[in-house]
PAZAPA-4460 file (N, C-alpha, C; in steps of 0.05 Angstrom, whole numbers, plus 32768, in hexadecimal, padded with zeros to 4 digits):
% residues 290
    n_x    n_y    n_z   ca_x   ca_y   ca_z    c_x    c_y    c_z   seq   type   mol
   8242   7C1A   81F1   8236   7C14   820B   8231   7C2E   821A     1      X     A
   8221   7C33   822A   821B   7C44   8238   820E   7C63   822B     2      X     A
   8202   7C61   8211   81F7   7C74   820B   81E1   7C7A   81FF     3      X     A
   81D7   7C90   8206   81BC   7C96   81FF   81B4   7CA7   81F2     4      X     A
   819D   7CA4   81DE   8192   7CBE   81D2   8185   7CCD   81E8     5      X     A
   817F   7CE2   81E4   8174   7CFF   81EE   814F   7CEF   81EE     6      X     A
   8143   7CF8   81FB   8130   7CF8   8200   8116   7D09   81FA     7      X     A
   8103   7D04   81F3   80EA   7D21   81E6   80E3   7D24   81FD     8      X     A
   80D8   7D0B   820F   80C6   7D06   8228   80D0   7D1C   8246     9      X     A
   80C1   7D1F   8251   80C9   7D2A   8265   80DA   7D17   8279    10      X     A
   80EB   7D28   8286   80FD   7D16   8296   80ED   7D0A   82AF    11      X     A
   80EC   7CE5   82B0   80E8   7CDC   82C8   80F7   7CDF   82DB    12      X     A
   80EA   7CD6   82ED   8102   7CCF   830E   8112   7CBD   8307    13      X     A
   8129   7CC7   830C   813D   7CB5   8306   814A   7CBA   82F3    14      X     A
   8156   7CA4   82ED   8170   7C9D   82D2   816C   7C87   82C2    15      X     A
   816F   7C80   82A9   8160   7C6B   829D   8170   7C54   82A3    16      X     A
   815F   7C3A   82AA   8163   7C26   82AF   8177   7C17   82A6    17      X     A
   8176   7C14   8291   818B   7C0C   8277   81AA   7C14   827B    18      X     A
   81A8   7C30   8281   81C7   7C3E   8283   81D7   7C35   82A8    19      X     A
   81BC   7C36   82B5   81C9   7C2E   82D0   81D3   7C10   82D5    20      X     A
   81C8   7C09   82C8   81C8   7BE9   82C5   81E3   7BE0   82B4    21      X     A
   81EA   7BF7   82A3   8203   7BF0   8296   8217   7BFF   82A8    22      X     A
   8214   7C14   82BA   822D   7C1F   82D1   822B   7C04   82E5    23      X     A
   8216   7BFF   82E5   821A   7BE7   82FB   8231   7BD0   82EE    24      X     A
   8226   7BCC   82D7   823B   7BB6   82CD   8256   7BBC   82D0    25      X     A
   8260   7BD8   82CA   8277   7BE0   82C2   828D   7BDC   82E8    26      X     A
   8273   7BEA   82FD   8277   7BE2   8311   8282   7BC9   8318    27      X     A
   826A   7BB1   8318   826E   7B91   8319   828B   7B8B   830D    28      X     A
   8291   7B9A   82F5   82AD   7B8E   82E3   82C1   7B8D   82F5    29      X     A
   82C3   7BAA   8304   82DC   7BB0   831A   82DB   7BA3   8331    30      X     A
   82C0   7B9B   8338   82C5   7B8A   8353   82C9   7B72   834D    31      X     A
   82C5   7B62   8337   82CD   7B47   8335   82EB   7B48   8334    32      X     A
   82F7   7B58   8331   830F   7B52   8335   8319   7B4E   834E    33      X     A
   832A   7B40   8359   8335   7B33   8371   8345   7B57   8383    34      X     A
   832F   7B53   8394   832D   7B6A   83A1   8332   7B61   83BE    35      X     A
   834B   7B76   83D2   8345   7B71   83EF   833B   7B8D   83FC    36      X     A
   8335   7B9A   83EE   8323   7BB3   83FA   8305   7BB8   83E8    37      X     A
   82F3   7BCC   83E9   82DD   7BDA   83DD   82E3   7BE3   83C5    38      X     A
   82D5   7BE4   83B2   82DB   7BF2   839A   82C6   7C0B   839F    39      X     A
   82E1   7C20   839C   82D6   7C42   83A8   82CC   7C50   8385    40      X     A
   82AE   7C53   8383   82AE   7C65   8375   82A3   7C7A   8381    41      X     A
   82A9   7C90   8368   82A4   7CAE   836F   8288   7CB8   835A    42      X     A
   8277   7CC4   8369   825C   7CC6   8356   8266   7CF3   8354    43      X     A
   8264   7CF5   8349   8265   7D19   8348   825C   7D24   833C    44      X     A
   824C   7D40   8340   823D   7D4A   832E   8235   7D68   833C    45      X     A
   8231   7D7B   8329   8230   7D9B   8331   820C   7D94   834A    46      X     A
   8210   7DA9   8352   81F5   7DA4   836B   81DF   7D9C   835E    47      X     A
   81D1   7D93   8361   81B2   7D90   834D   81B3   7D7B   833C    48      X     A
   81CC   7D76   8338   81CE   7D5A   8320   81BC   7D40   831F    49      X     A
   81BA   7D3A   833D   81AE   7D20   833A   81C7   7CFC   834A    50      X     A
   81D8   7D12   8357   81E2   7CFB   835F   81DA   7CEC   8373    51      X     A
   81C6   7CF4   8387   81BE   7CE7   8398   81A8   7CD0   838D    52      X     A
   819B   7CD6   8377   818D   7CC6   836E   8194   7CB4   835A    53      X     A
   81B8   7CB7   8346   81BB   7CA8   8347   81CC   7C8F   834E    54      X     A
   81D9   7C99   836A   81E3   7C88   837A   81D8   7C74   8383    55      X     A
   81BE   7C80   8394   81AE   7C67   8390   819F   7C58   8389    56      X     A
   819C   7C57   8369   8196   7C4D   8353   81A7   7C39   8351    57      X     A
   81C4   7C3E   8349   81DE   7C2F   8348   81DF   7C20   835E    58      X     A
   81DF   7C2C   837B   81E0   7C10   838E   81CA   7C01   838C    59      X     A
   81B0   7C03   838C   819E   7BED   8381   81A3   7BDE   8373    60      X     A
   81AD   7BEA   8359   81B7   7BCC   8346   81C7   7BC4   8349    61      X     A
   81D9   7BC8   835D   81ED   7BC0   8359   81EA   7BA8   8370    62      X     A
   81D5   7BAE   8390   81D2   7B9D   83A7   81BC   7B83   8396    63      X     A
   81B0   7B8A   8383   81A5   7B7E   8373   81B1   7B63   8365    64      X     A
   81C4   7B6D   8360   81E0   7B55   835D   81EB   7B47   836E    65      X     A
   81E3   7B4C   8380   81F2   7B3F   839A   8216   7B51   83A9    66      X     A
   8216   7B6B   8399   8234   7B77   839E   8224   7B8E   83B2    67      X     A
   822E   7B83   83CE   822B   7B98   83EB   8234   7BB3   83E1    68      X     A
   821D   7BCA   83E2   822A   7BE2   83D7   8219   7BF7   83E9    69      X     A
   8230   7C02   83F2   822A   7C1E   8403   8228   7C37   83F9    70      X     A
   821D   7C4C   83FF   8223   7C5F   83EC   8228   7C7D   8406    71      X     A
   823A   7C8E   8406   8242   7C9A   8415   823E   7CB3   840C    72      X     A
   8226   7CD5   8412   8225   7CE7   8408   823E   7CFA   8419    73      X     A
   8247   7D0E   840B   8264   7D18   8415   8251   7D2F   841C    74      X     A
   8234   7D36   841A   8228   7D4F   842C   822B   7D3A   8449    75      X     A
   822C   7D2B   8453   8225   7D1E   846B   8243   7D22   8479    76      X     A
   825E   7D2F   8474   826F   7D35   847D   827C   7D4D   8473    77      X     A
   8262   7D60   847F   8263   7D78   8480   826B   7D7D   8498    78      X     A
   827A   7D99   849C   8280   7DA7   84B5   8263   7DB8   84C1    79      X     A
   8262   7DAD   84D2   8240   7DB7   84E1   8241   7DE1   84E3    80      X     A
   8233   7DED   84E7   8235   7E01   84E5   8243   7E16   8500    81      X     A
   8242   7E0A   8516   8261   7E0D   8526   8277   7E0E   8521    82      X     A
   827C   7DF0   8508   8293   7DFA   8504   82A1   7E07   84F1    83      X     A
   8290   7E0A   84DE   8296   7E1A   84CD   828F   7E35   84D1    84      X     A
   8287   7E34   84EC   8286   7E59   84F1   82A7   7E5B   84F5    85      X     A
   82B1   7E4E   8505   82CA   7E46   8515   82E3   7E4D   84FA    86      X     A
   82DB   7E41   84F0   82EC   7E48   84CD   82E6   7E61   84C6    87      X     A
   82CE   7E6F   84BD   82CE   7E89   84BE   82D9   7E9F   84CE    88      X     A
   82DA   7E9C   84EA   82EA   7EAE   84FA   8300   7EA8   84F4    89      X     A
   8313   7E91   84F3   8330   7E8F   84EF   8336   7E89   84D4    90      X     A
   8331   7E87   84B4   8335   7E87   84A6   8329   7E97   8492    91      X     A
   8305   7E8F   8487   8304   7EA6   847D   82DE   7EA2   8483    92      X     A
   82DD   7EBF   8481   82BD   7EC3   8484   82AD   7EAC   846E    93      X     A
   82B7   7EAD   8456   82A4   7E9C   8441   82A4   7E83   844A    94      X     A
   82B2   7E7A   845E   82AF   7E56   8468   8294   7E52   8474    95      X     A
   828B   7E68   8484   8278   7E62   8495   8258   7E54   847E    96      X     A
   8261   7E5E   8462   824D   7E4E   8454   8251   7E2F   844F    97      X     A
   8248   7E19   844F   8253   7DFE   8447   8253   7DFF   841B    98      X     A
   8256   7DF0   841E   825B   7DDE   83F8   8281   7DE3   83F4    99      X     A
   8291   7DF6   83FB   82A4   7DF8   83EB   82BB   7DE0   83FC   100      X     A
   82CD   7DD8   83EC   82E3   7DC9   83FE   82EC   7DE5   8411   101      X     A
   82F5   7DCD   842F   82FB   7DDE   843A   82DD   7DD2   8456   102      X     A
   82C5   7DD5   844B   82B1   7DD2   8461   82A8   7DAF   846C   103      X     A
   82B3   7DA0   8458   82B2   7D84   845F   82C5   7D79   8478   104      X     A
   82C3   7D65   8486   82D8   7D56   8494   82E0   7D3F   8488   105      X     A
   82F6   7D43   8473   82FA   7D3A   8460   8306   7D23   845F   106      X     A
   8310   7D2C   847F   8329   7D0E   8492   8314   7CF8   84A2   107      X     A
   82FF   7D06   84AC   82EA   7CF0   84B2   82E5   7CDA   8497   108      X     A
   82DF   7CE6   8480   82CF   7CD4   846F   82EE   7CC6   8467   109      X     A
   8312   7CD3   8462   8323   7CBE   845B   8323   7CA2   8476   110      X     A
   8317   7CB1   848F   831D   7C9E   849B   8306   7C83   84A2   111      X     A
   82ED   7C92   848B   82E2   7C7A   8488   82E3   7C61   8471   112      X     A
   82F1   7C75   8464   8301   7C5D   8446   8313   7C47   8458   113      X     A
   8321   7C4F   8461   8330   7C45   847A   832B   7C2E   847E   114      X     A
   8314   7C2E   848A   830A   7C25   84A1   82FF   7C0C   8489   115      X     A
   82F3   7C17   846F   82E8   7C02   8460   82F4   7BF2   8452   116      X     A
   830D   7BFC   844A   8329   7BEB   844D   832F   7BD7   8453   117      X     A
   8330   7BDF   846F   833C   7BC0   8485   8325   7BBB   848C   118      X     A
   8310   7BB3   8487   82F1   7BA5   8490   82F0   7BAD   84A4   119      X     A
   82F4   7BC5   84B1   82E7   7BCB   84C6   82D0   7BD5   84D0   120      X     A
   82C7   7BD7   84E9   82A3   7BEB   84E9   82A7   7C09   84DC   121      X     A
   8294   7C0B   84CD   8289   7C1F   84C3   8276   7C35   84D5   122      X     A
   8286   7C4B   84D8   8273   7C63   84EC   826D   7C7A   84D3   123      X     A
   8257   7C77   84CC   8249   7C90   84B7   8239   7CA2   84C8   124      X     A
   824F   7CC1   84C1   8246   7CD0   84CB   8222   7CE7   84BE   125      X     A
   8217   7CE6   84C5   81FA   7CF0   84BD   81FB   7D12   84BF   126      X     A
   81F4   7D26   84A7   81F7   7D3F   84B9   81CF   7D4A   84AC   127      X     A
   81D0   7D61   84B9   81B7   7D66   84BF   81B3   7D87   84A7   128      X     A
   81AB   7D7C   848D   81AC   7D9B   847E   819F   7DA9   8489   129      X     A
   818B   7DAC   8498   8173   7DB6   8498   8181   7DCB   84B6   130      X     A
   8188   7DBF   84C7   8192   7DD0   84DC   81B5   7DCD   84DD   131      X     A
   81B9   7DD0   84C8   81D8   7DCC   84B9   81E7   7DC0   84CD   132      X     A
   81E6   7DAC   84DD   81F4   7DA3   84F5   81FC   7D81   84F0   133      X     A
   8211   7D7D   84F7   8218   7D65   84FA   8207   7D54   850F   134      X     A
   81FB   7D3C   8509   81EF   7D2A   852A   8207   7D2B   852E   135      X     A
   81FB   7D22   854C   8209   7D15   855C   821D   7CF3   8557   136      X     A
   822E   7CE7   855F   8238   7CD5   8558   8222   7CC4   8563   137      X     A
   8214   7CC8   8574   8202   7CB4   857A   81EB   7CB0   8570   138      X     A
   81EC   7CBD   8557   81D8   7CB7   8540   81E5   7CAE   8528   139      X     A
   81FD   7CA8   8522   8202   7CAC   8512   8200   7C83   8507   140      X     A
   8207   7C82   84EE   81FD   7C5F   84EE   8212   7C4F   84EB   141      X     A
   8213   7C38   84F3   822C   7C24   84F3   8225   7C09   84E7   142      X     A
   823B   7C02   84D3   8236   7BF5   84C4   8254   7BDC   84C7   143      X     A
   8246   7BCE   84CF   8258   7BAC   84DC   8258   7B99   84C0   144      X     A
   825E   7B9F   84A9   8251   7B84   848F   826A   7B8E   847A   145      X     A
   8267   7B78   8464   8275   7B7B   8456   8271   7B8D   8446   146      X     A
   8280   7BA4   8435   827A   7BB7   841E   8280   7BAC   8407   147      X     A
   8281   7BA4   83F2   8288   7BA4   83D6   8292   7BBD   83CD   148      X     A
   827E   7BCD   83C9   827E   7BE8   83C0   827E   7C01   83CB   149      X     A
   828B   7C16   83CB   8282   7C2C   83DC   8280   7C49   83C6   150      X     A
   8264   7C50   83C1   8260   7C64   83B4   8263   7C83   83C4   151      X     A
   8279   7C91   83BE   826C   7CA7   83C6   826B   7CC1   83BC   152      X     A
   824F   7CCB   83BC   8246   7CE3   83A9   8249   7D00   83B7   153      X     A
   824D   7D0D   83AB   8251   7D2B   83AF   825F   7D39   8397   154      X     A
   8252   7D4B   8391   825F   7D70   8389   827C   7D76   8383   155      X     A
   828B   7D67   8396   82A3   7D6E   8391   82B0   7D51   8396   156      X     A
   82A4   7D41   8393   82B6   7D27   838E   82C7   7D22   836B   157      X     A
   82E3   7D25   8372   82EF   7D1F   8359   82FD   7D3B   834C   158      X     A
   82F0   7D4F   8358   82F9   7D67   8352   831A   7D79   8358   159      X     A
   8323   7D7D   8345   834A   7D7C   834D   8342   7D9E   8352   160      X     A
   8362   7DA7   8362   8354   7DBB   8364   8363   7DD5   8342   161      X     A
   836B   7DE9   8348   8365   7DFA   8336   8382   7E05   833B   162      X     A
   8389   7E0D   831D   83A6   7E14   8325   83A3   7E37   8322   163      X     A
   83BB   7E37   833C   83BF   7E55   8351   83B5   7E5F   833B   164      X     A
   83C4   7E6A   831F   83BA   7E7A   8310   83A1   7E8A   8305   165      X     A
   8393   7E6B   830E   8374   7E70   8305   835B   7E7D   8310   166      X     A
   8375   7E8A   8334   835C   7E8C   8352   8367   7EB1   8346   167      X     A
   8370   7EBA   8335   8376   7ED4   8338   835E   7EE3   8331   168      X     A
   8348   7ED8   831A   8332   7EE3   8316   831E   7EDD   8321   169      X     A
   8308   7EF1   832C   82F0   7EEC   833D   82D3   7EE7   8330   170      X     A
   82D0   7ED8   8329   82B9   7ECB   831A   829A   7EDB   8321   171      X     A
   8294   7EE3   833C   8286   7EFC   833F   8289   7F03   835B   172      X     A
   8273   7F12   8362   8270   7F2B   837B   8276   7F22   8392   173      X     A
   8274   7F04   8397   8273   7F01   83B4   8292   7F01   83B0   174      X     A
   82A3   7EEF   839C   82C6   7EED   83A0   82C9   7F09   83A0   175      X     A
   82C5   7F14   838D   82D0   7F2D   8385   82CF   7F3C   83A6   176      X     A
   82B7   7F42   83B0   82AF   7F58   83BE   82C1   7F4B   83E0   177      X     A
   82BE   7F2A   83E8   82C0   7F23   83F9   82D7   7F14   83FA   178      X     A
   82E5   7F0A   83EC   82FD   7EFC   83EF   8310   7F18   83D5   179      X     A
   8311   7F33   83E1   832C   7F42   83D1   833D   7F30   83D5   180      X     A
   8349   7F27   83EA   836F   7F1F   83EC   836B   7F05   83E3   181      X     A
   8359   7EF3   83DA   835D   7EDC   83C9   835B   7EC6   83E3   182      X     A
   8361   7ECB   83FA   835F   7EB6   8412   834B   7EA7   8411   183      X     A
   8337   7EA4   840C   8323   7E92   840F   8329   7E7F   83F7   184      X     A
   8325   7E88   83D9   832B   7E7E   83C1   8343   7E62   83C5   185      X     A
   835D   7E6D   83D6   8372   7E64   83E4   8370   7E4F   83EA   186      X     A
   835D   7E55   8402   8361   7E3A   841C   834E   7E2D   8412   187      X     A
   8337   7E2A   83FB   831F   7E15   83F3   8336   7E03   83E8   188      X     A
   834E   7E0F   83D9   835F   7E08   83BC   836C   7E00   83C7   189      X     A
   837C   7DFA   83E1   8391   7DF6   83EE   837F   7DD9   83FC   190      X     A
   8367   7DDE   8404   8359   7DBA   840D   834B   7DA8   83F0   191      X     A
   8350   7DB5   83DA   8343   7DA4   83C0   8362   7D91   83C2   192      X     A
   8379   7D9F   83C4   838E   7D9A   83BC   83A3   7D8C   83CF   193      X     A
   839A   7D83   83E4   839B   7D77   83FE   838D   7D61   8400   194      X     A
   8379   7D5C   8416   8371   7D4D   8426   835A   7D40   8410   195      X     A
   8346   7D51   8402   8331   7D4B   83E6   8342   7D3B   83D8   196      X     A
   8357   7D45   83C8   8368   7D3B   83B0   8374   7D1E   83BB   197      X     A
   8381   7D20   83CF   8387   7CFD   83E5   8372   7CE9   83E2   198      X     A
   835F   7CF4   83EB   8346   7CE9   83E9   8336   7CDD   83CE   199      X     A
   8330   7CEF   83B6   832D   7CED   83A7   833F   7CDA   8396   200      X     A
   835B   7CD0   839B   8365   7CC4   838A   8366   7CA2   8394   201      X     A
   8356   7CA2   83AB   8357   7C88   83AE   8338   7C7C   83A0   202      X     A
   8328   7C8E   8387   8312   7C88   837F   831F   7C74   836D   203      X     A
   830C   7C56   836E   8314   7C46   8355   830D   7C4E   8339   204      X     A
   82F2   7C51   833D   82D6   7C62   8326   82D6   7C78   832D   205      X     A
   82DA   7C8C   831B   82C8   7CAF   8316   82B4   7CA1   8300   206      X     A
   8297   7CA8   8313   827F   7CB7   82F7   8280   7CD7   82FD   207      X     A
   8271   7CDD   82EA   826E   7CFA   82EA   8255   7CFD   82DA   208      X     A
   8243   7D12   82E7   8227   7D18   82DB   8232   7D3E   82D9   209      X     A
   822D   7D38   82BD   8236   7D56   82AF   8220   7D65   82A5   210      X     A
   821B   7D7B   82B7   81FF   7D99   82B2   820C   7DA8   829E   211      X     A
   81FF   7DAB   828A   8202   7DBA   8272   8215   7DD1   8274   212      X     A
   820B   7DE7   828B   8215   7DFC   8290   8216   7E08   82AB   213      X     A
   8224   7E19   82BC   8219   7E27   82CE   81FD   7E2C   82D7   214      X     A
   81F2   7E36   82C0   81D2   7E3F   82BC   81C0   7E2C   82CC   215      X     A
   81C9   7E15   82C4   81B6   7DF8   82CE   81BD   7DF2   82E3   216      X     A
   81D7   7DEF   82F1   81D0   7DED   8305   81C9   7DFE   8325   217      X     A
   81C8   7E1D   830F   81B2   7E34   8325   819A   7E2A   831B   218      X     A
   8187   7E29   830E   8176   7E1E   830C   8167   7E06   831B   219      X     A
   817F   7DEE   8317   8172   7DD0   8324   817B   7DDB   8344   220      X     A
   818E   7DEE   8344   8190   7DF1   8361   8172   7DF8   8376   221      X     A
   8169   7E12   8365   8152   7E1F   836C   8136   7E0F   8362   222      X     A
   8136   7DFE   835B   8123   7DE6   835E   8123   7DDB   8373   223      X     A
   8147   7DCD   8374   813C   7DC5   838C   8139   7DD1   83AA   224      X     A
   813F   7DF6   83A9   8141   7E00   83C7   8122   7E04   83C1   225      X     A
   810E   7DFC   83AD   80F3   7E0B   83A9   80E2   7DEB   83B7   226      X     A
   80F0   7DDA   83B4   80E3   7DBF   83B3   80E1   7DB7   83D9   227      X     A
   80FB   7DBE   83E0   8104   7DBE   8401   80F5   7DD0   840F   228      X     A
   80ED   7DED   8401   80D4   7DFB   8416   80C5   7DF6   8416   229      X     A
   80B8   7DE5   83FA   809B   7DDB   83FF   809C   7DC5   841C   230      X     A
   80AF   7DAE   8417   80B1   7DA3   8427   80AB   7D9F   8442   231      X     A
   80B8   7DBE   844A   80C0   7DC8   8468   80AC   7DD5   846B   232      X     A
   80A0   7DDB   844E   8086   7DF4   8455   808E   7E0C   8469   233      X     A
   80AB   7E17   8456   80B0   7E2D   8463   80B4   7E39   8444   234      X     A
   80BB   7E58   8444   80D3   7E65   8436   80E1   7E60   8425   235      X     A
   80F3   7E59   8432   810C   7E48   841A   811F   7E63   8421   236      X     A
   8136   7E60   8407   8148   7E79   840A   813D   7E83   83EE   237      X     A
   8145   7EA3   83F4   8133   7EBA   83E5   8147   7EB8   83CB   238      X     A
   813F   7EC5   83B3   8151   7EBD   8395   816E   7ECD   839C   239      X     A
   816E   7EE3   83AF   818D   7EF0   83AC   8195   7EDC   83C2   240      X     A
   818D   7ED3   83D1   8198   7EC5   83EE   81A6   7EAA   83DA   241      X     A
   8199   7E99   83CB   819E   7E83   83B8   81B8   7E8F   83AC   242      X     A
   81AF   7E9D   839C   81C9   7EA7   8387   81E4   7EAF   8399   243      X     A
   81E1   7EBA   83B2   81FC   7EBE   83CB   8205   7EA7   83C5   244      X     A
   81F5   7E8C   83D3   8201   7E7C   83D1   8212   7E68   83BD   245      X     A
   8203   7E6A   83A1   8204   7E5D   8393   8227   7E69   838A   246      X     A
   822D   7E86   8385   8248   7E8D   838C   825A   7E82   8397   247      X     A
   824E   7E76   83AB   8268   7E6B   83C4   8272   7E4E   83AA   248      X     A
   8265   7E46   839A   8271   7E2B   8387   826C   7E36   836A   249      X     A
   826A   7E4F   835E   826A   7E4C   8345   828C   7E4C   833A   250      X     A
   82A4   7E56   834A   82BB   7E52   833B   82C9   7E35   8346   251      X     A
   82BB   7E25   8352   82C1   7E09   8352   82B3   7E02   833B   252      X     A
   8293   7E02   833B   8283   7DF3   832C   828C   7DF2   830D   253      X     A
   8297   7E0E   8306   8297   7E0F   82EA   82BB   7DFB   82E4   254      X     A
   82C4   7DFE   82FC   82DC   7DEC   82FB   82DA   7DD3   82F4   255      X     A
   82BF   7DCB   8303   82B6   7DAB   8302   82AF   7DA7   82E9   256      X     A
   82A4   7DB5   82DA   8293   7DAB   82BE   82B1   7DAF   82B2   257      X     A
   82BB   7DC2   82AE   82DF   7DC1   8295   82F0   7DA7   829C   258      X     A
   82EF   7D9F   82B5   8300   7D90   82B6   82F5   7D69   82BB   259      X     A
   82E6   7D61   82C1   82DB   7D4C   82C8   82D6   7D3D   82B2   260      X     A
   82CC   7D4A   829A   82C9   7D35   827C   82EA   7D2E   8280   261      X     A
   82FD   7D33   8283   8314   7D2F   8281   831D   7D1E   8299   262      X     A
   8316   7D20   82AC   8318   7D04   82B9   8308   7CEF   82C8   263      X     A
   82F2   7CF7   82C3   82DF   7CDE   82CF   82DA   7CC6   82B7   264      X     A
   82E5   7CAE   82CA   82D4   7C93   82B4   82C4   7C94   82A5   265      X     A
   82B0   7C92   82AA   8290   7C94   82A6   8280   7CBE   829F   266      X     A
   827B   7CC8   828E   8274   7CDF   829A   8256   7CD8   827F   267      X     A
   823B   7CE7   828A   8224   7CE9   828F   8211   7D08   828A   268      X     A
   8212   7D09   827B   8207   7D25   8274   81EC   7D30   8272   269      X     A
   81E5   7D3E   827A   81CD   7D4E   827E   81C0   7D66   826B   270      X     A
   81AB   7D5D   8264   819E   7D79   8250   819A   7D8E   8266   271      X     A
   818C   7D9D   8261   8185   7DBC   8269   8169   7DB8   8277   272      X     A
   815A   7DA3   826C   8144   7D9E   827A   8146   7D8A   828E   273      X     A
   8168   7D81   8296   8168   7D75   82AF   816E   7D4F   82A6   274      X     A
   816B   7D48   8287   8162   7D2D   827F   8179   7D25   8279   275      X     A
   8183   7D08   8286   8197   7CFB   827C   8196   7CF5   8261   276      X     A
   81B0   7D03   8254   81B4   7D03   8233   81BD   7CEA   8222   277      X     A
   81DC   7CEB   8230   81F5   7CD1   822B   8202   7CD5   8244   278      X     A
   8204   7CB6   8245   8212   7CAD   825C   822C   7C97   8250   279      X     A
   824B   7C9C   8245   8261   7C8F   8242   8275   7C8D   824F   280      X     A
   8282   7C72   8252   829B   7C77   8258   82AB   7C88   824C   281      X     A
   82C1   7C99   825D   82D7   7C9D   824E   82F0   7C95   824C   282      X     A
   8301   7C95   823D   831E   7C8A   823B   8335   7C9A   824A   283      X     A
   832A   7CAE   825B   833D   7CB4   8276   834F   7CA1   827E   284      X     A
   8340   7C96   8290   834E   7C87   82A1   8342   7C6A   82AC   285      X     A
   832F   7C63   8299   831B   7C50   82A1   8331   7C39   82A2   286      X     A
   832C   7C24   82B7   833C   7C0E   82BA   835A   7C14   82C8   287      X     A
   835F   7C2A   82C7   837C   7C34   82D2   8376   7C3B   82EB   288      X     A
   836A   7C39   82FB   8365   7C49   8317   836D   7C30   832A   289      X     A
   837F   7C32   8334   838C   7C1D   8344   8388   7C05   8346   290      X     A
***
């Protein structure tokens, strides 16, 4: 179940029908069980993967069934760029960029599991990439109904963090040149391993959409910062300005790919040209998650 040959064709939009239709099932399996809360899955995948699209692919089929399913992106409980200046003056200069743990409000989104828990209203907070700012709460949307399901996708959902040992080498120029005393490396590893890791273990389901290599996802990255200027019909960020950033997550990212075949349910793999390959369960921990 759940797998696919490789494809000649160029990659469509999306994810094939067939395979989502069987995560949906695998979904449906867990919520028929006699449930008094949401069944929390975790969608994760290096930047560029494709989780936003296929989250909601998956809640379609899945509201398609009649199972109420929300889906929650973890860029939407980002720290706005105030405050993560606020972290750079008192902790470390590299915060003031967002993606690494550390720039999320990580206690907002436990306290919306919370909240979906005990059937209570739902306040989803909205943030603004484009002028890196959190709205206002008075934009933000409220949701009074039942959930079945609560998907939520992000980058570093599921991701453990990295043992001390492993923060001694600098993967390149920006750690090397900008974090010498290891402090930044620190305090991202000190919130994977905290408030993320708390969080992360109340996931019922890990999928995982797995990019071949580093390579791919600088690549799908810079597609999509090439796709967003057309958009804005501006600029965009220039290839060394991209690659700065892309730094601030390559010694998470390469974390994420070593370690996630090893514990996500479901993991989902990607060719080089971007095309869903095979998509299987694994024998991690499928069915064991609380």
């Amino acid at each position: 179940m759940l797998e696919r040959a490789p494809s000649r064709t160029r990659r469509r939009a999306g994810f094939p029908a067939r395979d989502v239709a069987a995560l949906a099932e695998l979904v449906r399996a867990r919520v028929a069980r006699k449930r008094a809360r949401p069944l929390l899955v975790g969608l994760t995948g290096l930047p560029g993967s494709g989780k936003s699209t296929l989250a909601a692919q998956l809640a379609s089929e899945l509201r398609a069934g009649g199972i109420a399913t929300l889906v929650l992106a973890l860029d939407d409980f980002y720290l706005g760029r105030a405050a993560r200046a606020k972290l750079a003056r008192h902790v470390h200069p590299l915060f003031a960029t967002r993606g690494p743990a550390g720039t999320h409000d990580i206690e907002c989104l436990a306290a919306l599991l919370d909240a979906a828990a005990s059937g209570g209203e739902l306040v989803l907070p909205r943030f603004d990439r484009l002028a890196d700012r959190r709205l206002p709460p008075s934009r933000w949307r409220r949701l009074d109904a039942r959930v079945d399901v609560l998907i939520v996708e992000g980058w570093l959902v599921g991701v453990p963090p990295l043992d001390r040992h492993a923060l001694a080498r600098s993967p390149n120029a920006l750690e090397r040149l900008e974090d010498e005393e290891h402090s930044w490396r620190l305090a991202v590893n000190r919130a994977l391993a905290g408030p993320y890791a708390r969080t992360w273990k109340r996931l019922d389901l890990l999928i995982a959409l797995l990019a071949p290599d580093l390579d791919a996802m600088r690549r799908w990255r810079a597609a999509a910062e090439r796709a967003m200027a057309a958009k804005r019909n501006a600029a965009g960020m220039t290839r060394a300005g991209l690659d700065r950033f892309l730094q601030h997550y390559e010694r998470w990212a390469a974390h994420a790919l070593r370690t996630l075949p090893g514990i996500a349910d479901v993991v989902w793999r990607l060719d080089r040209r971007h095309r869903p390959v095979r998509c299987v369960p694994t024998d991690n921990r499928a069915g064991t998650r609380r």
